[in-house]
N, C-alpha and C positions, 0 to 999 in steps of 0.2 A: 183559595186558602189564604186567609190573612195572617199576618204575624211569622209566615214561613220564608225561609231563603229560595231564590229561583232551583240552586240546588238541592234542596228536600224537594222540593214541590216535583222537581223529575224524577228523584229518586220514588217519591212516592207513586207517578203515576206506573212507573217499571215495576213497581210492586205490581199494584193493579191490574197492569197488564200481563203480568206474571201467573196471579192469582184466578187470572178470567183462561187463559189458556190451561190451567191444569183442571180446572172445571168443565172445560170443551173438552177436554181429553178425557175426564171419568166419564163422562153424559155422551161419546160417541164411540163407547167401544163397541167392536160389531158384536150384529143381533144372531141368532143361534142359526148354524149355517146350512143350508138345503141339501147339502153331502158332508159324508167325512168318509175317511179311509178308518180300518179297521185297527192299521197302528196309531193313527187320530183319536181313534177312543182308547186305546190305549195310555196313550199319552196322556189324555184329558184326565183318566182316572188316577194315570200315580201323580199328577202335578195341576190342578186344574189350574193357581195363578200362573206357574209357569207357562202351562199351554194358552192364558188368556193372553197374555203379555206375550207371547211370540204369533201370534195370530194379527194381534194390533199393529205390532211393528218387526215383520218378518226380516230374518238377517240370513242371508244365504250361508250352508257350512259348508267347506272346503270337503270334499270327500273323506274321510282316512283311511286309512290302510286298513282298520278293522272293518269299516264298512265294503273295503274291495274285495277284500275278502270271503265278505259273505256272500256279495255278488256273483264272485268267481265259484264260490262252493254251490250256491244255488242254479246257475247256468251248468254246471259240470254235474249235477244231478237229474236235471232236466237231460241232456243228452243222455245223462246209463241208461236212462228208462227210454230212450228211443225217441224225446221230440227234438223239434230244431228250438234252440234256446234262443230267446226273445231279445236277448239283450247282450253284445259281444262286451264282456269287462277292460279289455284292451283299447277302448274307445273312451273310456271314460277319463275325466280329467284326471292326470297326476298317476295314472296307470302302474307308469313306470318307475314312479319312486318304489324306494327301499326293494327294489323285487324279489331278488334273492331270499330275503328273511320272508316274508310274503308266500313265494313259492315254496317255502319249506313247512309252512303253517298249512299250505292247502293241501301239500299232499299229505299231510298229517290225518288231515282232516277226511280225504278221500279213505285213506288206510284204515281209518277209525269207523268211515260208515260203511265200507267192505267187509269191514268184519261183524259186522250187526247183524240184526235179524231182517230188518228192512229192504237192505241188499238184494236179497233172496225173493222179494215178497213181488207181484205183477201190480202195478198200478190200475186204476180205473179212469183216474185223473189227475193231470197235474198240470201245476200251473192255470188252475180254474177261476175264473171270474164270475161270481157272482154279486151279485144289490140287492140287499133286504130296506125297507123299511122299518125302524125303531123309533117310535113316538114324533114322528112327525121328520125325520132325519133318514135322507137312504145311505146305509152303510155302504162302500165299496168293500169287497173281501177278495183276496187273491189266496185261494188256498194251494200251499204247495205238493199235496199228495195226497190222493184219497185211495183208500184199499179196499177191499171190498171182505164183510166176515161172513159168518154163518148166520148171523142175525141181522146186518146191515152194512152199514161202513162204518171206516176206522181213518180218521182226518188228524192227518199228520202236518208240522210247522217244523221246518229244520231250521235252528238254533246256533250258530258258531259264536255267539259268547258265551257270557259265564250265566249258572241258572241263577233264578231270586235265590237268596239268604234270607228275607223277612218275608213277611205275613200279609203287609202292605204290598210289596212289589210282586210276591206273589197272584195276590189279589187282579191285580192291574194287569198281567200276563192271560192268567184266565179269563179275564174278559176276551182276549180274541179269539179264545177257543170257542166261550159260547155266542159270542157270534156267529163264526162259523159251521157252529151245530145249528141256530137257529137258521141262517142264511139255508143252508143245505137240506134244515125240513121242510120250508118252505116250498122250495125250486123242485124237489122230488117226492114230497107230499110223502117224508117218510117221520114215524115219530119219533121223536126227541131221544126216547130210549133204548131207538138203535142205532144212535149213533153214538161213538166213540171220536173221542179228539184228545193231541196229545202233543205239546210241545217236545220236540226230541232235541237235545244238546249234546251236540256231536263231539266234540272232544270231551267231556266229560263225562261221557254215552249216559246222562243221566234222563228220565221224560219227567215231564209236570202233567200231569190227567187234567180235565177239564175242573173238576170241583164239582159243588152244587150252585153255582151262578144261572140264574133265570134270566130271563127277557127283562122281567122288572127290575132285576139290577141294573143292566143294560139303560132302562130308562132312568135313573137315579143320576145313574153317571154323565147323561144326556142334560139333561135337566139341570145339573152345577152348570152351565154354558152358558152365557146369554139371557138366564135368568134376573 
């Protein structure tokens, strides 16, 4: 470059090379990925930049206390119904913060699913791992409860936050349900329309039903990814 100072001419080329790295960064984000977990499609469906942009450049979270807690609620369910829980929560980093407030929310929460219907009801399964295949993508599903009715089963998701408020987040919830309807016809070759699934939210004791969400939504949601 002629007629330029040595100082433009670097500043120009830091452009350049400014301009060539956000270019390698659009053109290498990853390609659509050969598993995901079932809260992975989740995620993918209420946020799919956010879920692209944490994929590219993953940032580990510190635990929280909400998250210990569900942890704690779900191994302490796992044991009523008689397994050995998979995962001690006292292990986990940061355990020990706020415990107090913590331990007052859990037994809240124990108090609140003792008095439900569920309580009462004999499991068939819990804590089940299944992998479906979805348009080229095998889902992981870990279901936490399945019962068994008079026409099939009834697949349960225990919940210790707050339910959706909107349409969309709703949306994005039932997608794990019909996964796990679909995972579960699969694996037991039973149809679609006897199964039941049902997010439960246990201090709110409110449920969210599966909806009418297909496979092909499933793929829709698949399909924003790496496209």
């Amino acid at each position: 470059m002629t007629g330029i100072s040595d100082h433009a001419q670097a500043w120009w080329r830091d452009a350049e090379l400014l301009l060539a790295e956000r270019d390698r960064a659009r053109d290498s984000r990853p390609g659509r990925p050969g598993h995901l977990s079932a809260s992975a499609v989740v995620a993918l469906a209420d946020d799919p930049q956010s879920f692209e942009r944490a994929r590219r450049r993953p940032v580990p979270h510190r635990p929280s206390v909400q998250a210990r807690r569900g942890t704690q609620f779900h191994a302490w369910v796992e044991q009523y119904f008689g397994s050995q829980a998979l995962l001690d929560w006292e292990d986990l980093p940061g355990a020990e913060d706020e415990a107090d407030g913590a331990e007052t929310e859990l037994q809240e929460l124990q108090q609140a699913f003792l008095a439900g219907p569920w309580a009462h009801a004999t499991p068939v399964g819990i804590e089940t791992d299944i992998e479906t295949p979805v348009d080229g993508v095998m889902v992981r599903c870990r279901i936490d409860a399945v019962f068994a009715t008079d026409t099939g089963v009834h697949i349960v998701d225990w919940k210790t936050g707050a339910p959706p408020r909107d349409a969309h987040t709703l949306r994005s919830r039932q997608m794990q349900l019909a996964l796990y309807r679909l995972a579960w016809s699969r694996l037991h070759e039973m149809p679609l329309e006897n199964i039941q699934a049902s997010l439960v939210y246990i201090g709110s004791g409110e449920t969210v039903d599966a909806g009418p969400l297909t496979e092909e939504d499933i793929r829709e949601v698949l399909r924003t990814f790496g496209s």
